[in-house]
Structures are given as C-alpha cells and as structure tokens.
N, C-alpha and C positions, 0 to 999 in steps of 0.2 A: 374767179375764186369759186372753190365748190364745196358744200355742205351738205355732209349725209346723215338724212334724216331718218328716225326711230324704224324705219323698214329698210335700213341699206340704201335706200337710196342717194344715190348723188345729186345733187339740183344747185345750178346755176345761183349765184346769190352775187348781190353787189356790196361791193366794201367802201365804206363810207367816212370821209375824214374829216377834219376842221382845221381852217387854216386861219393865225390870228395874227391881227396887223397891231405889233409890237410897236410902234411910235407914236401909238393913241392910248399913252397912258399906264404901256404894261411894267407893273412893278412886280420884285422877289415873290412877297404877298399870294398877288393876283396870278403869275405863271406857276406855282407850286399848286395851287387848288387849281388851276386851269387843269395840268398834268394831272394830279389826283382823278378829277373828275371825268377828262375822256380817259383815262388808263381803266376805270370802273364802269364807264357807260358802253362800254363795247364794241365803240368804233375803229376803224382799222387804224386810223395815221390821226395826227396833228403835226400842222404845219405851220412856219413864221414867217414873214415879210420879212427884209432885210434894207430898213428902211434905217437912218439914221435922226432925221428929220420929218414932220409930217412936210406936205409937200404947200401947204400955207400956211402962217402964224395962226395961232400961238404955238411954239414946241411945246410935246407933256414930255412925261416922264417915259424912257422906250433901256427896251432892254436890247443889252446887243445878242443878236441873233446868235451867232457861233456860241458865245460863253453860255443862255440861254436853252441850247439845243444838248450841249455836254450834260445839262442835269435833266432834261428831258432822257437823253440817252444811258445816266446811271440809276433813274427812280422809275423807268415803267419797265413793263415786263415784255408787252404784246405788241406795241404800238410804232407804228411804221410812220419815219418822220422825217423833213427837213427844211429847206429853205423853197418859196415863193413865191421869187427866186432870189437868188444870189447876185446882183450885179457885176459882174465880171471887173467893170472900174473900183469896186471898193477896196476887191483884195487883187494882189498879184495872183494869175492865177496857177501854179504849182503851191501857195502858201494855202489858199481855198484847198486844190485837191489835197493836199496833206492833212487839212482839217478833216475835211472830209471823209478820207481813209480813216483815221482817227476814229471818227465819230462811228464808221460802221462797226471798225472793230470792237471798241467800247458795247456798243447797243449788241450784238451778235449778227450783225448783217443788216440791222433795219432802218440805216440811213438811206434814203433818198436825195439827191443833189441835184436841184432846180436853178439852174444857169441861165441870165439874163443880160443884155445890153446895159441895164440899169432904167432910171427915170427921167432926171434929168442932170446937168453939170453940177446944180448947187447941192443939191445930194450927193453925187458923187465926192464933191470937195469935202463935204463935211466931214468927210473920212480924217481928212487931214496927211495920214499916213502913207497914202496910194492914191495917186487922182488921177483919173483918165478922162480930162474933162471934155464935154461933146455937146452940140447942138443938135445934132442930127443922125441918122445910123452911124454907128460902129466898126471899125474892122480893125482886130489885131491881129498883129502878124508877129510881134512876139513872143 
C-alpha cells in the first residue's frame, strides 16, 4: 500500500486490520460499535472467525459470521473485510462462494474470503446444516 505525503511523495506504509473471534461472546451490541469503531480508527480491514462453538465449555453468545459480515459490508465505507477463515466443512462450498460474491458486490469490492480446513469435527457438526466431519487433514474432491 502507498501513501503520498504533503511533498508528492509516495512511501511505503503498512495496512493494518483486526480480526475478531465471534464465539467469545460477540453480541448485535458489541459488533455494531466494534464496526463503528475500526470504520473511524483508520485501520484497513476487520475480520471474524467462523467459529460456531468456542472450542471448550462454556459456549457464549457468537454471532454467525456470514449474517455478521453482510452488515459489516452495508455500514462501513473503507474497510476491507472477511472471514479468519471460513471452514470449508461448515458451508457447502459453491453456497460460501455465492456468499461471498454477494458480500464483495454489496461492500464495492472489499470482501476478502479466508478458506480453511476448519478446527475440529465437533465444530464442524455444530453447523448441523452441512457436516464434513474429520479427525485429521481434509481433502474434497467435491
């Protein structure tokens, strides 16, 4: 990224984001002033885990990422955004890319799609909807 400063110049500068782990607790509330806050503090991106479950008891309160990310994508202006990643077992994935798509066109390009294996099987189930459940690496060929 480059930034030119009060002489024309151009200079190197680093863009800096915050990614936040939605299963610990993230309510309506709490992601609305998250959003407000990096959208005014002038960091490049915020980003969410795609967590259903923390990964040992107690569950809190967790927002789902996708629904999450859609008002991330109609209430900031600058801010380049996405998943943390994405487990590939939670959604089928053409219903992910369609999200996806979705979310960049909404936002005007500033969706980011962070694709992962996922964490573990009990996660993965918690989905309910789509379970690609696994103990160990992944391979779809789907």
């Amino acid at each position: 990224m480059k930034k030119t400063n009060n002489k024309g110049q151009q200079k190197n500068m680093v863009a800096l984001s915050i990614q936040i782990e939605g299963q610990n607790g993230l309510t309506w509330p709490r992601w609305k002033k998250i959003v407000d806050v990096v959208e005014e503090s002038g960091l490049a991106g915020l980003f969410r885990s795609d967590h259903f479950t923390n990964a040992n008891p107690p569950d809190k309160e967790a927002l789902e990422t996708i629904v999450s990310l859609t008002y991330l994508a109609d209430h900031s202006r600058h801010l380049h955004f996405g998943s943390l990643v994405a487990p590939i077992s939670f959604r089928h994935p053409a219903l992910l890319a369609r999200q996806a798509a979705a979310l960049d066109d909404l936002s005007g390009g500033r969706m980011i799609l962070g694709v992962g294996a996922g964490r573990d099987a009990s996660s993965s189930c918690a989905a309910r909807y789509y379970c690609l459940a696994h103990n160990g690496p992944v391979v779809r060929a789907s």
